[in-house]
C-alpha positions in Angstrom: -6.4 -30.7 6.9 -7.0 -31.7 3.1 -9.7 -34.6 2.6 -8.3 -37.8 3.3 -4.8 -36.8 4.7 -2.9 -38.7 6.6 -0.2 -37.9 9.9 2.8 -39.7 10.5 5.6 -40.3 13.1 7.3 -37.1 14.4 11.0 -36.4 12.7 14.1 -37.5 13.8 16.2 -34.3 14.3 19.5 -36.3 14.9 19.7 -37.1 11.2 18.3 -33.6 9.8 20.4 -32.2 6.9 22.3 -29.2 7.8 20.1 -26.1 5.7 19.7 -25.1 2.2 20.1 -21.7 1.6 24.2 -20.9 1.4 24.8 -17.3 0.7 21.2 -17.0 -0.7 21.2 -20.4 -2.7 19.5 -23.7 -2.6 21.1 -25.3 -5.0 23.8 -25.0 -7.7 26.5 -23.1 -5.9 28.9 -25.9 -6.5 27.7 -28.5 -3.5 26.6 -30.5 -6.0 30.1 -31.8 -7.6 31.3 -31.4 -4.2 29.0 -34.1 -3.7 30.2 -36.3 -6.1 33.8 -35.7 -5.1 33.1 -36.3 -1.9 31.5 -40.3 -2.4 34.1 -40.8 -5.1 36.8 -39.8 -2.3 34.7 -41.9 0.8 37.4 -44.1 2.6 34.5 -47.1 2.0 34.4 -46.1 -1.6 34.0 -49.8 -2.4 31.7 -50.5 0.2 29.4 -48.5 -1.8 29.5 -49.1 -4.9 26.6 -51.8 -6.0 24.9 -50.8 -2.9 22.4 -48.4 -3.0 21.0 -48.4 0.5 24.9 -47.5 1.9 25.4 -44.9 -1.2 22.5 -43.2 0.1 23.0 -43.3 3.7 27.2 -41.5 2.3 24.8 -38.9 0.4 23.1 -38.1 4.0 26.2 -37.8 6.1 27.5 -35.1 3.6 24.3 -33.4 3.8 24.2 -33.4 7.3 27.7 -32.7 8.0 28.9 -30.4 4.9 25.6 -28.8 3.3 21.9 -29.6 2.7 20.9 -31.0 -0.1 17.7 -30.6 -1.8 16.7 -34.6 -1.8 13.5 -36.1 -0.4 15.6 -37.6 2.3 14.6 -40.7 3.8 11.6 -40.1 5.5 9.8 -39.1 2.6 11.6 -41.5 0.7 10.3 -44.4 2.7 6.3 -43.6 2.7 7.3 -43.6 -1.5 9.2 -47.1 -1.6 6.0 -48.5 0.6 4.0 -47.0 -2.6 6.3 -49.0 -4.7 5.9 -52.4 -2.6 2.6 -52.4 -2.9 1.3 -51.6 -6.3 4.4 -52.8 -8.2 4.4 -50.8 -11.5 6.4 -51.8 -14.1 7.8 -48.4 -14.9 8.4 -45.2 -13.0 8.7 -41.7 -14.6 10.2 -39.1 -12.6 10.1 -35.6 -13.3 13.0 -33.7 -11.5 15.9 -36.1 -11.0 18.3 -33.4 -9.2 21.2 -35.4 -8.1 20.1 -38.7 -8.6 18.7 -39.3 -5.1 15.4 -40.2 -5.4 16.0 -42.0 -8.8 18.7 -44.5 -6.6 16.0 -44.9 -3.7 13.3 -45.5 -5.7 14.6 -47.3 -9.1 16.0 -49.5 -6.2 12.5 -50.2 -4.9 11.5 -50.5 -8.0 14.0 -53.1 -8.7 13.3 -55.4 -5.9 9.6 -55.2 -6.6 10.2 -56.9 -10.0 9.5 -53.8 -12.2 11.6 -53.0 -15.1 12.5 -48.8 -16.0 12.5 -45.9 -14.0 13.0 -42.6 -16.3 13.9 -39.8 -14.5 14.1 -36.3 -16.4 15.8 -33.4 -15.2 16.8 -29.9 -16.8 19.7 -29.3 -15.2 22.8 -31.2 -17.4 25.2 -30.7 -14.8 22.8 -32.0 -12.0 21.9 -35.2 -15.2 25.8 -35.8 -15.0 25.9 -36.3 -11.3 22.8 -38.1 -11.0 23.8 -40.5 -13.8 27.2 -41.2 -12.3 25.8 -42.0 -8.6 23.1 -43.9 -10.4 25.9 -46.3 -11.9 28.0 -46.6 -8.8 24.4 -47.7 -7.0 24.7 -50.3 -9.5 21.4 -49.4 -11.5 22.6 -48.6 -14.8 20.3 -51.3 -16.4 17.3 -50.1 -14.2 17.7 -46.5 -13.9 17.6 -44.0 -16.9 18.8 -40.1 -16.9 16.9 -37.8 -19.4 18.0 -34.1 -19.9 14.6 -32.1 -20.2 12.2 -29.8 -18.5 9.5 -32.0 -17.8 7.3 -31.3 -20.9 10.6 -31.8 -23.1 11.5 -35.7 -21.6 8.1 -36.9 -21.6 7.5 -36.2 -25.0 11.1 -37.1 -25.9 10.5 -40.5 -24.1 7.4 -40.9 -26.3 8.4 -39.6 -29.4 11.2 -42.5 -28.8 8.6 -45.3 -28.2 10.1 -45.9 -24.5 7.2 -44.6 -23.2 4.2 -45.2 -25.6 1.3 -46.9 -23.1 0.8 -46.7 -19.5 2.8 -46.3 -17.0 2.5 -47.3 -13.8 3.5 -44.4 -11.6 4.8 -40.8 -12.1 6.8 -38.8 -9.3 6.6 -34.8 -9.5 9.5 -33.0 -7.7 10.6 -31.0 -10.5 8.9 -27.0 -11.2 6.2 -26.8 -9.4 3.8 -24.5 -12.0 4.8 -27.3 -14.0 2.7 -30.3 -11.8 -0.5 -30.4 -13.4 0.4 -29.0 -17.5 3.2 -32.2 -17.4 0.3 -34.4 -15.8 -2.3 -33.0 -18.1 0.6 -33.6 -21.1 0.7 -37.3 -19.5 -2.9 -37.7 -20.1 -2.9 -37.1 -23.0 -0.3 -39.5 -24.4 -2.6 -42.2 -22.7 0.2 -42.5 -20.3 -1.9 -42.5 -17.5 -5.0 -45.3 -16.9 -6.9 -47.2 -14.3 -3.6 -48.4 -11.7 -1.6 -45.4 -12.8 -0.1 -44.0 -9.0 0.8 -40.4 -8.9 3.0 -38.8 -6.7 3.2 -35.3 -5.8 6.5 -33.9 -3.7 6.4 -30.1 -1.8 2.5 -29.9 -1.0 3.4 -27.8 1.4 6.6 -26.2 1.0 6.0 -24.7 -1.1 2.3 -26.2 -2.2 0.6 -26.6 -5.4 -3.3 -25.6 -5.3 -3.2 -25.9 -9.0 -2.6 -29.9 -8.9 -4.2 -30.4 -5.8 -7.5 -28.9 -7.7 -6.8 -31.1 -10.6 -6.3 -34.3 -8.4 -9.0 -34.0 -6.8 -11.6 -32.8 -8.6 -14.8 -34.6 -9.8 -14.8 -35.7 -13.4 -17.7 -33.1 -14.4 -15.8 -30.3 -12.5 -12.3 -31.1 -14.6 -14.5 -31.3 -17.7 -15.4 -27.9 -16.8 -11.9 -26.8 -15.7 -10.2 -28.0 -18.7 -12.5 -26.4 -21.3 -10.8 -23.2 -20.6 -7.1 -24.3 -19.8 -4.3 -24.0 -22.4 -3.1 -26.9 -21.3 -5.3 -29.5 -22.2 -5.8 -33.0 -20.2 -7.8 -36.0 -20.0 -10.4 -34.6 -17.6 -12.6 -38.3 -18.0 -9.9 -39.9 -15.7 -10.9 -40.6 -12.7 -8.8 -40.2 -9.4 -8.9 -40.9 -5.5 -6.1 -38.9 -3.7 -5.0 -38.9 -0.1 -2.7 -36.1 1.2 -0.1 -37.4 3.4 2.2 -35.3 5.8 5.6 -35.6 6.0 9.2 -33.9 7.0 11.9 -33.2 4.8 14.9 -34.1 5.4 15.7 -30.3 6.9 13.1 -31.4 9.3 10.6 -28.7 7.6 6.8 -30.3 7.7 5.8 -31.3 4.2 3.4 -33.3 2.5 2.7 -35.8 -0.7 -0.2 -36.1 -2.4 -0.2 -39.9 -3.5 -3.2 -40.1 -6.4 -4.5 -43.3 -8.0 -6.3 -43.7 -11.0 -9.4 -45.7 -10.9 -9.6 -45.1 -14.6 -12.2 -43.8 -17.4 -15.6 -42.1 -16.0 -17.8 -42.6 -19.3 
């Protein structure tokens, strides 16, 4: 087990998603705007709307009951809300928005903790369009903004903008994995990320990322060595304390985050 890691309570199969792969896909095989058909049809339609705790709950029954959905499910979900609720950033940037689920859950959390914008870039347009119209029926249109990108192309969109010009006070990774650390790195860079900054890392596990893990972990003298022959090039003087934390997803598969702070410049 990884320096500092941390176990946690034993999944609860009677709410696991039903799997991912379909016919030898995860993901964009159509579930998704059966998705949205499928809230946008719910008998408790109203119910739902402004209510992102019961709009999530109707995204879980059709991923148990019709077909999994690649979300961090709840009990992910809820170690990252408890994240939120106790450092209280004023914004959120989330690279990889997929279907909005984690963008609800969390821009939510970030909501009720008094922060102010969650950014949440995703590639996929047609994954952007469902996320932004679940995101609106949560209620969390004012809270809660869709970016199309890869994760490289929103962040620097979202700075080149001047919505994201000083720093932040926690970035979500769910998005390509070889992407983690060159997005962080990019992060750095823009003097996005200080002393406070929380970072948090989805899939270290399934399917893992030794890459950012390395990075996250590292002594400041050993990324000032790492980064002198990286393309992509970071702030290797921050300084960061990381704890690896297992979790499930919501297929019940064992996962883990890796929840980083940064404890800000080594001179």
């Amino acid at each position: 087990m990884a320096a500092g890691a941390v176990e946690v309570a034993a999944f609860d199969r009677a709410r696991a998603y039903k799997e991912w792969e379909v016919d030898g896909k995860y993901f964009g095989d159509g579930r998704e705007v059966a998705l949205l058909e499928y809230i946008y049809g719910h008998p408790n339609l109203e119910q739902l709307r402004g209510n992102p705790a019961k709009l999530l709950q109707a995204i879980d029954t059709f991923a148990q009951s019709v077909t999994g959905l690649i979300n961090i499910g709840e009990t992910k979900g809820a170690i990252v809300c408890d994240v939120i609720a106790q450092h209280k950033p004023a914004v959120v940037l989330e690279l990889g928005g997929y279907i909005g689920y984690s963008a609800i859950l969390f821009g939510n959390a970030l909501k009720q903790a008094g922060g102010k914008s969650y950014f949440s870039v995703e590639k996929s347009p047609l994954f952007a369009a469902v996320a932004t119209s679940l995101i609106d029926l949560a209620g969390l249109r004012d809270t809660v903004r869709v970016v199309v990108g890869t994760g490289a192309e929103g962040v620097q969109r979202l700075y080149d903008e001047g919505l994201l010009t000083s720093q932040i006070g926690m970035a979500f990774f769910d998005h390509h994995k070889p992407s983690y650390t060159a997005d962080l790195k990019l992060c750095e860079r823009l003097g996005l990320i200080g002393g406070g900054t929380i970072l948090v890392a989805d899939n270290m596990i399934l399917p893992g990322n030794p890459p950012y893990a390395e990075w996250v972990r590292a002594s400041v003298a050993d990324k000032r060595n790492m980064d002198k022959t990286d393309e992509h090039r970071g702030n290797p003087n921050l300084q960061y304390r990381s704890r690896f934390v297992k979790s499930f997803e919501p297929s019940g598969q064992e996962d883990a985050l890796e929840i980083t702070e940064c404890l800000g410049i080594e001179a």
